[in-house]
N, C-alpha and C positions, 0 to 999 in steps of 0.2 A: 045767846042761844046759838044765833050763827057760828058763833067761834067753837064753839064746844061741838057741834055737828061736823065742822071742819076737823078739828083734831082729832073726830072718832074716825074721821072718812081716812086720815093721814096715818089711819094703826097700821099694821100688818095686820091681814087676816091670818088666823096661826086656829088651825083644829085640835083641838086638844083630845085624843086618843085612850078611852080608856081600858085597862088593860086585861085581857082576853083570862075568862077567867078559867080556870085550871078542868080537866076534865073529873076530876075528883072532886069538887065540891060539891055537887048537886048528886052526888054518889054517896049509896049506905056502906057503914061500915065493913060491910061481909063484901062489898062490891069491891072494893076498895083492895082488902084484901087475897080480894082473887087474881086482880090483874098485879099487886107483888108477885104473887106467888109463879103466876104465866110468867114473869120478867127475870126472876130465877132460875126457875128451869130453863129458861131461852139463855142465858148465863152456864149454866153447867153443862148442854148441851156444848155449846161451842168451846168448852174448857176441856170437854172428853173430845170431840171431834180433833181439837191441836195436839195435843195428845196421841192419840192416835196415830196424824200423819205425823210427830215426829218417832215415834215408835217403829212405822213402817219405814221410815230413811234410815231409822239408824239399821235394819234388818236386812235395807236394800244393798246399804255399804257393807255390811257385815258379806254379804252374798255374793259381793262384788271383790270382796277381800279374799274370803275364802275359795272362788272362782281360779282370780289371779295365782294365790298360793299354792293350788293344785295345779295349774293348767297353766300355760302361755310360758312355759321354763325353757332358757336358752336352752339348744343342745348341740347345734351350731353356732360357728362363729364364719365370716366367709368374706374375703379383705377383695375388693375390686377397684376398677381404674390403673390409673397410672403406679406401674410397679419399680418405683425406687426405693422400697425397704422390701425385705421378703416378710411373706405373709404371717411367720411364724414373730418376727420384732412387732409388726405393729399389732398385732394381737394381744402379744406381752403388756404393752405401753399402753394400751387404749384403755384399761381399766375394765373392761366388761368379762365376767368369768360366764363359764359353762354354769347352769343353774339358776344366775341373775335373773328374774323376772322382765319379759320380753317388752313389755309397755311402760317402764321406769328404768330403759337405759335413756339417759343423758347425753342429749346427741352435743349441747353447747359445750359440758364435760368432759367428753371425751374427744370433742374438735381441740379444746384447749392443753390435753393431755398430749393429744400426739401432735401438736404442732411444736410443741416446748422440745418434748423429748426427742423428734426426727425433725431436725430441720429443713430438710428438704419434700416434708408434706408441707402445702398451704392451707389445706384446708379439707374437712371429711364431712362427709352428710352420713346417715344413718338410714337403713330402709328396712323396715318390716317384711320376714317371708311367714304369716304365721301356718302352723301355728307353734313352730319351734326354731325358726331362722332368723339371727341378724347377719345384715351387710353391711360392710363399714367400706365405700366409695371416697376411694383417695384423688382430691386433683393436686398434682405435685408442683412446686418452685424452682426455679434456676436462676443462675447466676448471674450478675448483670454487669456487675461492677466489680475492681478487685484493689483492696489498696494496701501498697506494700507492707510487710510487719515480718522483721527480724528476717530471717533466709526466708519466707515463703510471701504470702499473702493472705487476706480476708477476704471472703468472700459471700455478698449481699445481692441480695433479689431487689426486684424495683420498691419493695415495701424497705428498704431500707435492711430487713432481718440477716443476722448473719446464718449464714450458712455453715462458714468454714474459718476458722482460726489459723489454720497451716498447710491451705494447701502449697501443694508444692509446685504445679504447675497450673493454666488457667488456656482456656477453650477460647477457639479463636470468635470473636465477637464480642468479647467479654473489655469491655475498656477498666485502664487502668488508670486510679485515681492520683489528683498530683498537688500539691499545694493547699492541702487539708491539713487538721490535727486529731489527731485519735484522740478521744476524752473514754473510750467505754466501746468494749465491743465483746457481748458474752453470747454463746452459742444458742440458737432461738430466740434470742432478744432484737433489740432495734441498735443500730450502731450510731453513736453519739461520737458527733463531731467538736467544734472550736467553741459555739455556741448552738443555743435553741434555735436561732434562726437560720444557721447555718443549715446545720443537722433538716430542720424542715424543708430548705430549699431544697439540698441536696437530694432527697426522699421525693421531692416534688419532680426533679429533674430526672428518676430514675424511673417515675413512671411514666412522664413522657416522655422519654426515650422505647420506653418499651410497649408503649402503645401507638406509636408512630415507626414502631417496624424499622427505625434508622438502621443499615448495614455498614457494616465498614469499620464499627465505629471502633477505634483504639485508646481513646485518652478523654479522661475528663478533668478538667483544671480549672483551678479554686485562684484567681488574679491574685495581686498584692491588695487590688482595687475593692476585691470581694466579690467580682464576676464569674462566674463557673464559665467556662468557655469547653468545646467539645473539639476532639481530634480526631481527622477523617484519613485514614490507611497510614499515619503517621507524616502527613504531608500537606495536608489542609486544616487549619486552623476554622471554629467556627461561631463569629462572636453573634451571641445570642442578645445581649444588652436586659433589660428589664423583662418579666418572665406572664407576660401579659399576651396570652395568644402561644402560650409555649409548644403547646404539638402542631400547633399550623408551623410556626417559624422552623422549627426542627423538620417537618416535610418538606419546607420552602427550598431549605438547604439543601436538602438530599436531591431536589430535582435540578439546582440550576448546578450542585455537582457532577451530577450526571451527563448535564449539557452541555460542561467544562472539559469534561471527562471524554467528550465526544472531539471534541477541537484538540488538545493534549491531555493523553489519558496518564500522564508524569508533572501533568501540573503542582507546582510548587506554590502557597501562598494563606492569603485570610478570608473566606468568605465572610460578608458581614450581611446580617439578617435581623440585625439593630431594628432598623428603621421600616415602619409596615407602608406600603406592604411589597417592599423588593429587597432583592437579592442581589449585591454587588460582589465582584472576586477581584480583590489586588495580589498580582500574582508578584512570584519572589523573584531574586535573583535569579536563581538556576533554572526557573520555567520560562523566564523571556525569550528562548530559544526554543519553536515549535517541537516537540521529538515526535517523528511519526513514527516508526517503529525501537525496538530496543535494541542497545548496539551486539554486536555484532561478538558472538565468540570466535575464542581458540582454541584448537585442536591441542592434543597434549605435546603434538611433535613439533609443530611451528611453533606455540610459548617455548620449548627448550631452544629451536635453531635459536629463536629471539636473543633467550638469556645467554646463549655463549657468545653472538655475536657482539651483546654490550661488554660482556666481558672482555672478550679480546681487545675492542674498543679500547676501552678503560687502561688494560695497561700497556698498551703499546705506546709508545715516544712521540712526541707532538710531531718528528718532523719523519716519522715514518706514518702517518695518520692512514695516509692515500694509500698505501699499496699496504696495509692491515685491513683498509674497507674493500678494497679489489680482489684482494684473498676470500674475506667472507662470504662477499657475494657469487663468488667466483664454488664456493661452498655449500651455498645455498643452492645453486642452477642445478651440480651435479647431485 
């Protein structure tokens, strides 16, 4: 008996639940079907009500269509910002006519239209005057970089874009590329270099160049090593090494240039900007001699006394030398 007390004590107690019976069972049949009947109607009610609201959207769109259709019609068109096309091209180009519907111009469409077709827009925003004006605000590209092709040059903005296939001359700031290879260079597109990696550095380097404001700058050169290195008035050399810190290192050089610049403003040589975070200049041959100011011209009549006097020099007889040079000078006095 003990045991059998113990294995009742050891059960789980567990309630057994039973289960809740329906509202309709203890309900007559007419009851029964009254409250279907309420549950239908609460059913078709809300089957008209969906209805409805979609009824009133498609009436609201229709509203909003025929709104549009009548009303908001380009009748202007009006080109602002920076003016390097006339008003009348980028109008052409832009794809937006007189009558286009004024809140379904394409501002990403028509940025991509006129950047293709005018290379030298960067980029357009679009502004609403309503309730019959667009404004197409143009901010415009220049040139950064130029690299030689056949008698002229290309010419790319810091995004790498060309610009120009043949210019024939190039603005002074603009450096000229050296030790690259042309793979590709089509008018609005991206100019492709040796490789992918190239091509990205180079595009890397041309925007910090042009967000570091560097002056001066004349040359940009692609090593044997694969170093882009930069030329400063054609006389300073500027090795940049790996491109980690590249607009700081590119300003570093521009100031301890300028500090060089202050000591001998004809310095010849390699600033290196390699190593962070200084600036060292080994200067060349031809600047180890201080220049403080620049030499010295000649008058157009002292260069001719000069050149007659070599001349007579020259062919006069070794052992009349001395009284050919007593003559000239003797020439010169009067």
């Amino acid at each position: 008996m003990e045991q059998n007390k113990r294995k009742k004590k050891g059960r789980s107690a567990t309630k057994i639940i039973p289960p809740k019976k329906k509202k309709t069972e203890n309900l007559s049949r007419d009851e029964v079907r009254s409250i279907n009947k309420k549950k239908i109607r609460r059913k078709r009610k809300a089957k008209r009500l969906a209805l409805l609201a979609g009824l009133a959207l498609v009436v609201a769109c229709a509203g909003v269509a025929l709104v549009l259709a009548v009303f908001f019609r380009i009748s202007t068109i009006q080109v602002k910002g920076d003016k390097v096309y006339s008003e009348k091209d980028v109008v052409a180009k832009s794809g937006v006519e007189i009558g286009d519907n004024l809140f379904l111009a394409n501002e990403e469409k028509v940025n991509e239209s006129l950047t293709a077709a005018l290379p030298y827009i960067d980029k357009i925003t679009l502004e609403l005057d309503l309730p019959d004006t667009i404004i197409i605000n143009v901010t415009a590209t220049r040139e950064v970089a130029a690299l030689p092709y056949g008698a002229g040059f290309i010419l790319v903005d810091e995004n790498g874009k060309v610009l120009d296939r043949n210019a024939a001359m190039i603005r002074d700031g603009v450096a000229i590329v050296d030790g690259v290879q042309l793979k590709g260079a089509s008018v609005g597109g991206v100019i492709k270099l040796n490789n992918d990696q190239i091509t990205s550095r180079f595009i890397e380097l041309l925007g910090a160049i042009k967000s570091s404001g560097f002056k001066q700058l004349t040359g940009i050169v692609l090593t044997k090593a694969g170093e882009f290195q930069l030329k400063y008035d054609d006389r300073i050399t500027v090795k940049i090494g790996s491109f980690v810190n590249l607009e700081q290192k590119i300003r570093r050089a521009e100031a301890a240039i300028e500090k060089e610049n202050e000591i001998n403003a004809y310095s010849i040589g390699v600033m290196d900007v390699s190593v962070e975070p200084y600036a060292s200049f080994d200067p060349g041959e031809e600047s180890k001699v201080p220049v403080t100011k620049a030499p010295a011209t000649q008058n157009a009549s002292e260069k001719a006394d000069e050149n007659t006097a070599t001349e007579d020099e020259a062919e006069a007889p070794e052992d009349e030398a001395e009284e050919s040079n007593d003559t000239v000078s003797d020439d010169a006095e009067n």
